[in-house]
VOBA-38162 format. One record per residue (C-alpha): residue number from 0; x, y, z. Coordinates in Angstrom, 3 decimals. Layout:
REC  pos        xx        yy        zz
REC  NUM         X         Y         Z
...
% end
This chain:
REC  pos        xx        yy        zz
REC    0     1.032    21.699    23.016
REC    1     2.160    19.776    20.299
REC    2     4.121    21.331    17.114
REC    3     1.304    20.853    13.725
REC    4     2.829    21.210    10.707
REC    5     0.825    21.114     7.037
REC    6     2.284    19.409     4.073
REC    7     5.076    20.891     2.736
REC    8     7.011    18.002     1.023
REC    9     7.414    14.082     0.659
REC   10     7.309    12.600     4.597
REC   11     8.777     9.393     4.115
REC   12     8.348     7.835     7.554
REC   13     4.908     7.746     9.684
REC   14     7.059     8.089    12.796
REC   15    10.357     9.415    12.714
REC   16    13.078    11.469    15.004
REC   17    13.761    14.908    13.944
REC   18    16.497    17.593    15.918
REC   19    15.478    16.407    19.739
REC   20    11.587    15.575    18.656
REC   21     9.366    12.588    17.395
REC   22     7.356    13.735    14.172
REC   23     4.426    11.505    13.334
REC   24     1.833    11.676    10.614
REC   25    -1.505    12.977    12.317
REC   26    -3.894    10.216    11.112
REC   27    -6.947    11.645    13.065
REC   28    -6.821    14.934    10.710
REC   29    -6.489    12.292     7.803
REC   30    -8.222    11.924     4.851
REC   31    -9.776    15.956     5.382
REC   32    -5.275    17.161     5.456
REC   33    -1.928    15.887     5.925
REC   34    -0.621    17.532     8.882
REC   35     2.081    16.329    10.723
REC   36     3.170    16.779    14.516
REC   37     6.432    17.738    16.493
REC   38     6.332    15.590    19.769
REC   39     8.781    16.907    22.509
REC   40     7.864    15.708    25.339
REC   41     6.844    12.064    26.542
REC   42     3.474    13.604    28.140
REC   43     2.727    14.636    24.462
REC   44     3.715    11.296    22.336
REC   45     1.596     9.588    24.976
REC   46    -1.351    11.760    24.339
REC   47    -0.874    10.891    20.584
REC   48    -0.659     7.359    20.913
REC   49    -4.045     7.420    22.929
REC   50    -6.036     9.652    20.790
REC   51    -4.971     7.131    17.676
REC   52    -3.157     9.885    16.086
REC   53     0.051     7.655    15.939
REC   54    -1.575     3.794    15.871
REC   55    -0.622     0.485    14.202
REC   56     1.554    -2.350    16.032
REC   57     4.941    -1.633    14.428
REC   58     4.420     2.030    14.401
REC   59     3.773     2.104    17.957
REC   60     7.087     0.377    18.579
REC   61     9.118     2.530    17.132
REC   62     6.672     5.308    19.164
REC   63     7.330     3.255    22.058
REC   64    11.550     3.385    21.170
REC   65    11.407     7.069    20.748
REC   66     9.672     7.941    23.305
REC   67    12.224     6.600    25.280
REC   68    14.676     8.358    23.684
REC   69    13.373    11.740    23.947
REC   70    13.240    10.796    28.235
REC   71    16.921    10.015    28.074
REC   72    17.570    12.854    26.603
REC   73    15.297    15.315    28.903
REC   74    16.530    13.307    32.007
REC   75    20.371    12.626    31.319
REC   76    21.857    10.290    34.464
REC   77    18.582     9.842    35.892
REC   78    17.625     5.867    34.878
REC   79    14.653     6.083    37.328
REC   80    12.676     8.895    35.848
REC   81    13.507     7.494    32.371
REC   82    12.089     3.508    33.444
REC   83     9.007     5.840    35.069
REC   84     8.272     7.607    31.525
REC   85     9.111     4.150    29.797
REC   86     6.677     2.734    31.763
REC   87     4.076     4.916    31.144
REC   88     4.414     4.515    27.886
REC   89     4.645     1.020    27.855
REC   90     0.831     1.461    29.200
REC   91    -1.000     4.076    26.803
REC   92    -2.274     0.621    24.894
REC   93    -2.521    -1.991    26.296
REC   94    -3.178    -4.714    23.610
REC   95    -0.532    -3.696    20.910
REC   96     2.365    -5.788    21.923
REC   97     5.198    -4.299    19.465
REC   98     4.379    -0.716    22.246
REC   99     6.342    -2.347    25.022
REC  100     8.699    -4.244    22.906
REC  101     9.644    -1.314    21.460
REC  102    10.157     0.580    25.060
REC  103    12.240    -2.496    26.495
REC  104    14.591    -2.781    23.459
REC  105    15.488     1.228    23.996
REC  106    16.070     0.698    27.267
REC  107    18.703    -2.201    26.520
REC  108    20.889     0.595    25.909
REC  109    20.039     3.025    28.750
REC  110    23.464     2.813    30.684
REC  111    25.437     3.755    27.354
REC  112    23.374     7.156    27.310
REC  113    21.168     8.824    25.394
REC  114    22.934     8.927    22.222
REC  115    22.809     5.222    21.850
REC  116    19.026     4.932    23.118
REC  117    17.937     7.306    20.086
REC  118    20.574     4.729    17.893
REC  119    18.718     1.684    18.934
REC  120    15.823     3.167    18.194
REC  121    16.456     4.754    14.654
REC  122    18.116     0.758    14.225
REC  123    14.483    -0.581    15.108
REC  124    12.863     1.351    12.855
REC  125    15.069     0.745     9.734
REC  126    14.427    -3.158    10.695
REC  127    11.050    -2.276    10.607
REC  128    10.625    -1.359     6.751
REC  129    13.366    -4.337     5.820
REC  130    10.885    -6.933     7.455
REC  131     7.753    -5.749     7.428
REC  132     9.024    -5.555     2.991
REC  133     9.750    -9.549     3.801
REC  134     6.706   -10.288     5.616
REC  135     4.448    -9.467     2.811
REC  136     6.883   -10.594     0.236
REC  137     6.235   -14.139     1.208
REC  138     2.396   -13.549     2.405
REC  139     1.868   -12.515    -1.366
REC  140     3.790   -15.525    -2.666
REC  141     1.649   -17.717    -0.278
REC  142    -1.492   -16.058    -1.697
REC  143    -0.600   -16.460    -4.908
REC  144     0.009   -19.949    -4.552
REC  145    -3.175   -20.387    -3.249
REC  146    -5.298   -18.823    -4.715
REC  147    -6.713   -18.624    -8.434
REC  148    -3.890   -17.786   -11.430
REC  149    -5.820   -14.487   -12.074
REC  150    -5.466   -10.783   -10.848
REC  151    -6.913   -11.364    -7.015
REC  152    -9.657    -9.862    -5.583
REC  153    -8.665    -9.001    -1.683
REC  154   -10.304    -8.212     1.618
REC  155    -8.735    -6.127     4.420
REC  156    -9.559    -4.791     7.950
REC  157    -8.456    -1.549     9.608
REC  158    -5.465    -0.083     7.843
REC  159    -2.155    -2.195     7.848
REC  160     0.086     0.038     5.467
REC  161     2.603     2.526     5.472
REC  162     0.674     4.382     8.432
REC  163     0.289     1.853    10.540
REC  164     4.324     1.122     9.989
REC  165     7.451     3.322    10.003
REC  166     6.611     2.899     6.283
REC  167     5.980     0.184     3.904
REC  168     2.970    -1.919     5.802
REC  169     1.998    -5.400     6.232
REC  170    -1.221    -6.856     5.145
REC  171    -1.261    -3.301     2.799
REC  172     2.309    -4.381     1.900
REC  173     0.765    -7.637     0.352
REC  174    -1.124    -5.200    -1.778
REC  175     1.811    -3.015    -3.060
REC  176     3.657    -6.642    -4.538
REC  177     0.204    -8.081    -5.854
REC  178    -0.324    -4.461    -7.444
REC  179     3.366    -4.205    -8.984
REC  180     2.961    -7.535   -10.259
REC  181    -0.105    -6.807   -12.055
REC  182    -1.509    -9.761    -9.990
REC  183    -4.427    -7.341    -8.252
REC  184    -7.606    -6.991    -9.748
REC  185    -9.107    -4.891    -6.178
REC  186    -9.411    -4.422    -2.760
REC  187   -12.247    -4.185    -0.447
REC  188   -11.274    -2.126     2.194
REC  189   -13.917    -2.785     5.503
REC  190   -14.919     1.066     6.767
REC  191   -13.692    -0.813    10.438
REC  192   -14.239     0.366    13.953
REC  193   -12.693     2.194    15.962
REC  194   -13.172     6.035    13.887
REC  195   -13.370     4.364    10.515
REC  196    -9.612     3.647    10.060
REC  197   -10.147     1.927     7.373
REC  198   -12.296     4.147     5.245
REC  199   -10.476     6.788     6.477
REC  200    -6.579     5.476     6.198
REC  201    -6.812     2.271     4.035
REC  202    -8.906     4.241     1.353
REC  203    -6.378     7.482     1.292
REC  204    -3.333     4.928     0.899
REC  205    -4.923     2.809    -1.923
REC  206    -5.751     5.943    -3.881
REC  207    -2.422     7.432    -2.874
REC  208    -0.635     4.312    -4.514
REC  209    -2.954     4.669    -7.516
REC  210    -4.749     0.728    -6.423
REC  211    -8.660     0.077    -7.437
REC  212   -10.751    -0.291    -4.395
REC  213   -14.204     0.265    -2.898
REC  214   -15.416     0.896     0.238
REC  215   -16.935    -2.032     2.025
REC  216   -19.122    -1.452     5.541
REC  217   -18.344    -3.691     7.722
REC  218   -21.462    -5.525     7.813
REC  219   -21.342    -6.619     4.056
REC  220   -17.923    -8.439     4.388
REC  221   -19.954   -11.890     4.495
REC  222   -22.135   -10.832     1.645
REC  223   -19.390   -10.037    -0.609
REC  224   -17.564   -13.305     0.383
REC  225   -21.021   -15.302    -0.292
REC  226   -21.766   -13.481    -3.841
REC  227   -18.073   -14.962    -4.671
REC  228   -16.294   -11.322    -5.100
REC  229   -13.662   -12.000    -2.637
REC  230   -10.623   -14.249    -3.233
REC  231    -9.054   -13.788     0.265
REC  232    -8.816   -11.844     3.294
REC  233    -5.381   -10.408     4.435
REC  234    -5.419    -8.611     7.970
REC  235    -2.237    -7.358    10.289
REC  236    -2.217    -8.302    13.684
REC  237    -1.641    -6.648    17.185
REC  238    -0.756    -9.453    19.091
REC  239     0.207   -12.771    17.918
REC  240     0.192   -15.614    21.364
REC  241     2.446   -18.384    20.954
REC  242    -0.024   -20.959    19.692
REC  243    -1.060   -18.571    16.762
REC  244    -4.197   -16.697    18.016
REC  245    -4.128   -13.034    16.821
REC  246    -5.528    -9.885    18.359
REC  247    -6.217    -7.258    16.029
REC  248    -9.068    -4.852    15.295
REC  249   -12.572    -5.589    16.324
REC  250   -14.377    -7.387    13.452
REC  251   -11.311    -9.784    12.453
REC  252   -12.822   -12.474    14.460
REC  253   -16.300   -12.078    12.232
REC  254   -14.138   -11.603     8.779
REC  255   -12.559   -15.142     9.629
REC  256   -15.605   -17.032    10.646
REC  257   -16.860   -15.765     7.037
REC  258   -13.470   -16.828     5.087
REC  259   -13.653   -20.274     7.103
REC  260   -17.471   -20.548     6.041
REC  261   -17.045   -19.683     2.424
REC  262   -13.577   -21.363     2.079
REC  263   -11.442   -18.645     1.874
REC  264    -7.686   -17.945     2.782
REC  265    -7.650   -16.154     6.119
REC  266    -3.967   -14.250     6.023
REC  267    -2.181   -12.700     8.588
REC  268     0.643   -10.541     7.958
REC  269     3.506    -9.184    10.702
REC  270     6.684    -8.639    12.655
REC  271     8.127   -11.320    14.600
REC  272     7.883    -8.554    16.716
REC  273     4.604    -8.652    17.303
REC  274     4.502   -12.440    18.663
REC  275     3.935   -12.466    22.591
REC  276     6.059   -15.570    23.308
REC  277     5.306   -15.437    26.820
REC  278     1.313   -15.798    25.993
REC  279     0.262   -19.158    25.545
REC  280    -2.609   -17.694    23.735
REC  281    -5.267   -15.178    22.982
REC  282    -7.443   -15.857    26.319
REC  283    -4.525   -13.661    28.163
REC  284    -4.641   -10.789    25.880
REC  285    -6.508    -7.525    27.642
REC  286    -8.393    -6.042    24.845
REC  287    -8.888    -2.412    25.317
REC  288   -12.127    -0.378    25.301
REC  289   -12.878     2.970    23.732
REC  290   -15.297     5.546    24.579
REC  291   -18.971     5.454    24.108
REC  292   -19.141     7.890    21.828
REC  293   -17.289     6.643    19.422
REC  294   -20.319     4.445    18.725
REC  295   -23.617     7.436    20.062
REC  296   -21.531     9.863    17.799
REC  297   -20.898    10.506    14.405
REC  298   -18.414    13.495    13.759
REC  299   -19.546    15.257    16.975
REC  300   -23.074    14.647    15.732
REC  301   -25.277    12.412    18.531
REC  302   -26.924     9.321    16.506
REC  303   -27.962     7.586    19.540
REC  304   -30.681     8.640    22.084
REC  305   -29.377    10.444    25.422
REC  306   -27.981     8.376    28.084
REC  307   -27.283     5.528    25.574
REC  308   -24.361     3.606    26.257
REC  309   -22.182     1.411    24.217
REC  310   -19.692    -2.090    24.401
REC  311   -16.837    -0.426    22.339
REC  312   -13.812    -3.183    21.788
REC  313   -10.922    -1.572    19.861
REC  314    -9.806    -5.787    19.299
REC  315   -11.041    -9.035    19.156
REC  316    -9.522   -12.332    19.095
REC  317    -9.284   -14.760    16.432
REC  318    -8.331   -18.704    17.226
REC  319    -5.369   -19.815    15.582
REC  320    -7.443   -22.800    13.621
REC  321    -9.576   -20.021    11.903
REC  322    -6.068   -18.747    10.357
REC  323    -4.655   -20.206     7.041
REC  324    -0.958   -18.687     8.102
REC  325     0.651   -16.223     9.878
REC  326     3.376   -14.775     8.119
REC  327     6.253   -13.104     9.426
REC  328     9.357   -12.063     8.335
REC  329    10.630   -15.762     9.061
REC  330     7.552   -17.183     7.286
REC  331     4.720   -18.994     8.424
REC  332     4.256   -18.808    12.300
REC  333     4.048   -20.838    14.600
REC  334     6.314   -23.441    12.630
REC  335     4.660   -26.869    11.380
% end
């Protein structure tokens, strides 16, 4: 059973490696308490990971480089049974791209011991913050140039901030320049499915960081576009293929058919990182699906009638030509 630990000082890092264990932020106690949780063993990082306590593309690569780590360290000299627990890993999601990445670049350093996995994968996550700072640097520069010379009025999906990072964020990173630069009038954070991560994550950063915002369900996203309260929409991504389609929480796909319609900037924000090279593009991405009762339930309550079942997409998949940009730590992705 996994260590739980209450608040009991500043965590700086959603994911981080403490004394022989990965400790995480629990999101699924979020916003009701801040607990956190002492991972020792692969068997319980990979329960985390599934259960959405640890979740968000970057995040889950430096879960995926620490896992890793903690195997080399439990199985010293034996490569085999550390590739078997990478690869495990590698599967507990199957859509977030940065998970493998994140496995394969600790591995680069397998032979050298388990000492230099754990560096190469306290060296990802340092990169991490640096970029993921860069990325929305220059996505806020882009929106800025785009959009009307007045504090801006923005849209996100799902939660793309410090917890779904090792701890700055990437579409929510956007928000933390526009907000220092006293260029942010609001944000209208979509409730989003799967478990409400964004009423239930985006909401408890914003207020954390002190930034005006209101709930929005998702079903009102094209109203408040239409009624003209909406400026842009800025989303992070899960996968990026290599013509520019993105993967990322179910609903994106609607939010940029409603920017396109109403002639809105549709912004992506991520990691090189998260870019699947190898895809052409987002018809080869396996898009995983959750429980039913995600959708018949409502904390533990039963909203749908018995023997109801549900299509429960964690991701969709938006075309590249519904995207203004992709922007990565390089800039706008693919290149012109």
């Amino acid at each position: 059973m996994a260590g739980r630990h209450r608040r009991g000082g500043t965590v700086r890092r959603t994911i981080d490696w403490d004394g022989g264990a990965v400790m995480i932020i629990d999101q699924c106690a979020l916003p009701a308490s801040f607990e956190t949780l002492r991972l020792t063993t692969v068997d319980e990082l990979i329960g985390a990971i599934r259960r959405l306590a640890v979740r968000g593309a970057p995040a889950l690569g430096a879960a995926g480089a620490l896992g890793t780590a903690l195997s080399a360290f439990r199985h010293p000299g034996d490569a085999e049974a550390v590739r078997a627990d990478a690869r495990r890993l590698a599967d507990a999601r199957p859509t977030a791209v940065n998970l493998s990445w994140g496995v394969r670049r600790a591995l680069t350093r397998l032979a050298e011991g388990p000492e230099a996995v754990l560096a190469e994968a306290k060296a990802l996550m340092d990169e991490d913050e640096r970029v993921n700072r860069e990325a929305s640097r220059r996505a806020a520069e882009l929106l800025l140039d785009r959009c009307p010379s007045r504090p801006l009025r923005l849209l996100t999906h799902c939660n793309a901030g410090r917890l779904a990072t090792v701890g700055w964020g990437t579409a929510l990173g956007v928000v933390w320049h526009l907000h220092e630069a006293g260029r942010l009038e609001y944000v209208f954070a979509d409730e989003t499915r799967p478990l409400l991560q964004g009423a239930r994550l985006t909401a408890w950063e914003l207020a954390e960081a002190g930034v005006p915002y209101r709930l929005l369900p998702d079903s009102a996203a094209a109203s408040a576009m239409a009624r003209g309260l909406v400026d842009c929409v800025v989303v992070g991504a899960d996968r990026i293929a290599a013509n520019g389609d993105v993967a990322n929480k179910i609903g994106t796909y609607g939010l940029a058919l409603a920017a396109a319609r109403h002639g809105l900037p549709f912004v992506v924000v991520a990691p090189m990182s998260t870019v699947d090279k190898e895809l052409p593009d987002g018809g080869g991405i396996v898009i995983e699906e959750r429980d039913a009762g995600e959708v018949t339930c409502v904390a533990g309550q039963r909203v749908a009638p018995p023997g109801a079942t549900a299509y429960n997409p964690a991701f969709d998949v938006t075309p590249a030509e519904l995207i203004t940009a992709v922007v990565t730590e390089h800039g706008i992705f693919p290149p012109a």
